[in-house]
C-alpha positions in Angstrom: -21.2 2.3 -9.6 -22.3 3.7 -6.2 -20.2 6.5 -4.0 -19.3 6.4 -0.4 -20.2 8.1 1.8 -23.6 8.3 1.0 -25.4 11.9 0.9 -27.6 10.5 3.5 -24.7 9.9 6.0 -23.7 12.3 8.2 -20.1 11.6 8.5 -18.3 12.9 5.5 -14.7 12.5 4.1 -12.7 15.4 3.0 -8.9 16.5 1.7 -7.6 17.9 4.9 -4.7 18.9 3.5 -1.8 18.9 0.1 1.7 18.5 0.8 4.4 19.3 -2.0 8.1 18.7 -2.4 10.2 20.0 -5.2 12.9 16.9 -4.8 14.1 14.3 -2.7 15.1 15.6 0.3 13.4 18.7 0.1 10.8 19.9 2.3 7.2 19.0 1.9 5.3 22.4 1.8 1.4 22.6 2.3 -0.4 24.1 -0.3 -4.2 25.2 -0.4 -4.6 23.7 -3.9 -3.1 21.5 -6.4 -3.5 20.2 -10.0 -3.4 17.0 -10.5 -1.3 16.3 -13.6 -0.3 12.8 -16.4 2.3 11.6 -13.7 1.6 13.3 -10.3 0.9 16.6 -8.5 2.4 19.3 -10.2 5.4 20.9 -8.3 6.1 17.4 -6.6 9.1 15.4 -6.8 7.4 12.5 -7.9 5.7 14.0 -11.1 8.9 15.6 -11.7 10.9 12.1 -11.6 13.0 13.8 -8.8 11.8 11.5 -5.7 14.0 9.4 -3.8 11.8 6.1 -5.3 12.2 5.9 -8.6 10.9 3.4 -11.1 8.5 0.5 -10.4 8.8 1.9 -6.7 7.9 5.0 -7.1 4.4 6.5 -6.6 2.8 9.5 -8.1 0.4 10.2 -5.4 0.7 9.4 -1.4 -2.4 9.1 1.1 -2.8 8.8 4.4 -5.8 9.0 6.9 -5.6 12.3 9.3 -7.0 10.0 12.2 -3.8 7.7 11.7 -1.9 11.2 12.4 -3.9 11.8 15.5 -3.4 8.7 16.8 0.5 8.8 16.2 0.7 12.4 17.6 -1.2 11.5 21.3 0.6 8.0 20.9 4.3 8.9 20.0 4.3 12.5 20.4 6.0 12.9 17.3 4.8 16.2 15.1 3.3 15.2 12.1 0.6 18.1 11.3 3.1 20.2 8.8 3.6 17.3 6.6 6.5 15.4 8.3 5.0 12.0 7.4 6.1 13.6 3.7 2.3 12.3 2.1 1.3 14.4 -0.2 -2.5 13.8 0.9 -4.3 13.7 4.2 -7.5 12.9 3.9 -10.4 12.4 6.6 -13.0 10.5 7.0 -12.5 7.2 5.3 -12.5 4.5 7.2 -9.1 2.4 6.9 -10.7 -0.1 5.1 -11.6 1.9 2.5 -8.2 3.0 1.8 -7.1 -0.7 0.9 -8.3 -0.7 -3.1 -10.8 1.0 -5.1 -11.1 4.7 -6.7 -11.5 7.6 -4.7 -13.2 10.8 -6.2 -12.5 14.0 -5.5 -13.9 16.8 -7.6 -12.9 16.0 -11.3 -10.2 13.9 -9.9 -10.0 10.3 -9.9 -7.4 8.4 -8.4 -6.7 4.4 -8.1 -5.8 2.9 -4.6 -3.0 0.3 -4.8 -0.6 -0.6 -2.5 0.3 0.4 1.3 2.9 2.7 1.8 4.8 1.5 4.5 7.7 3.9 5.7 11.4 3.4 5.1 15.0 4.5 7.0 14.8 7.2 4.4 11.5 8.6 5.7 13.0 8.7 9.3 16.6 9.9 8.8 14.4 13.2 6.7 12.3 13.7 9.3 12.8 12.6 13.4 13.4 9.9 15.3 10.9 7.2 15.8 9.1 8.5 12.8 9.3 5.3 11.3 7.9 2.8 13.7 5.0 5.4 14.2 4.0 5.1 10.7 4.7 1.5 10.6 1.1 0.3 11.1 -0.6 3.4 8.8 1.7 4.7 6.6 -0.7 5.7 3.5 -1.7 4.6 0.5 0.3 5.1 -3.1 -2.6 6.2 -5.2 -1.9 6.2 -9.4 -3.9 9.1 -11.4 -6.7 7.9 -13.6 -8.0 11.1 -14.2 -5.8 14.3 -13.8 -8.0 17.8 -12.5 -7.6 20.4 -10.0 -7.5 19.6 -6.0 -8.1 21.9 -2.6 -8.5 21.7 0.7 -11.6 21.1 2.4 -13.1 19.1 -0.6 -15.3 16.2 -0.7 -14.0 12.8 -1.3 -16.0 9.6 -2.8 -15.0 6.2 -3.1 -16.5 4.5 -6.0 -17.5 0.5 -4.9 -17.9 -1.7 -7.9 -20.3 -4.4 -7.5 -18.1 -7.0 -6.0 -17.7 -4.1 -3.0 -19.9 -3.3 -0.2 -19.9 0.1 1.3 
C-alpha cells in the first residue's frame, strides 16, 4: 500500500474545511473539527438519518475539491465559500482524478470513495439559482466510513493506491 502525495512532493492535500447540518433543510455550519462516527459526522443530518436522501441514496460523508469551488466562483459567480454547495468536506489538493475511487486518509480516519455526487433541484431550490448547473460537472464525492476518528481543518490527506493503481 503506498500514499499519495508522496513526502517528497511539494504539493500537498489538506481538509480545507467541515461543513455540518443538523437536518434536511437546515443550514450547513462550518466547524473547525469533527468526529467521525459508525454512520457519519457527528451533528450531521446524514449520521443522524435526518438528510433529505435517505436509504440506498443517502451518503454518510460528501467531498468535493476546493479548486472545483474556485473555478465555479470566478466562473458563475455564485458564493460557495460558507458551505452553500452543502458538502460536508472540502478538501484541496487532490487531483480530480484521485477523487474517482480509492481510500483517502486523513489522521486516524479512513474513508472509501464511491460514487459522484452530482447535484439535484433539491440542492438548488436550498441554496441559489444556478447552483445546480455550477456543480453539475464537480459536484463531490459520497465517501462511506471505513474507519471512524477525529477530523480538523488544515490536516493532511493521503490517498492509499493499491497495486492495480498508479499515483
Amino acid at each position: 500500500m503506498r500514499l499519495w502525495p508522496r513526502s517528497t512532493d511539494k504539493k500537498s492535500a489538506t481538509l480545507e474545511a467541515i461543513f455540518l447540518a443538523p437536518e434536511a433543510g437546515a443550514p450547513v455550519v462550518a466547524v473547525a473539527k469533527a468526529t467521525v462516527g459508525e454512520a457519519g459526522l457527528v451533528g450531521d443530518r446524514y449520521a443522524a438519518q435526518k438528510g433529505f436522501w435517505r436509504g440506498p441514496d443517502a451518503c454518510p460523508i460528501t467531498l468535493i475539491r476546493a479548486e472545483d469551488l474556485d473555478l465555479i466562483q470566478r466562473r458563475h459567480h455564485l458564493a460557495v465559500t460558507a458551505g452553500e454547495h452543502r458538502r460536508n468536506l472540502v478538501v484541496r489538493g487532490l487531483p480530480s482524478r484521485q477523487l474517482t475511487d480509492g481510500v483517502l486518509v486523513l489522521g486516524d480516519v479512513r474513508l472509501r470513495l464511491t460514487v459522484p455526487r452530482p447535484p439535484c433541484l433539491y440542492l438548488e431550490r436550498l441554496t441559489q439559482r444556478g447552483m445546480g448547473r455550477a456543480l453539475r460537472k464537480s459536484g463531490g464525492v459520497c465517501a462511506r466510513i471505513i474507519q471512524p476518528g477525529s477530523l480538523h481543518a488544515g490536516m493532511a490527506i493521503h490517498k492509499e493506491h493499491t497495486e492495480r493503481e498508479s499515483p
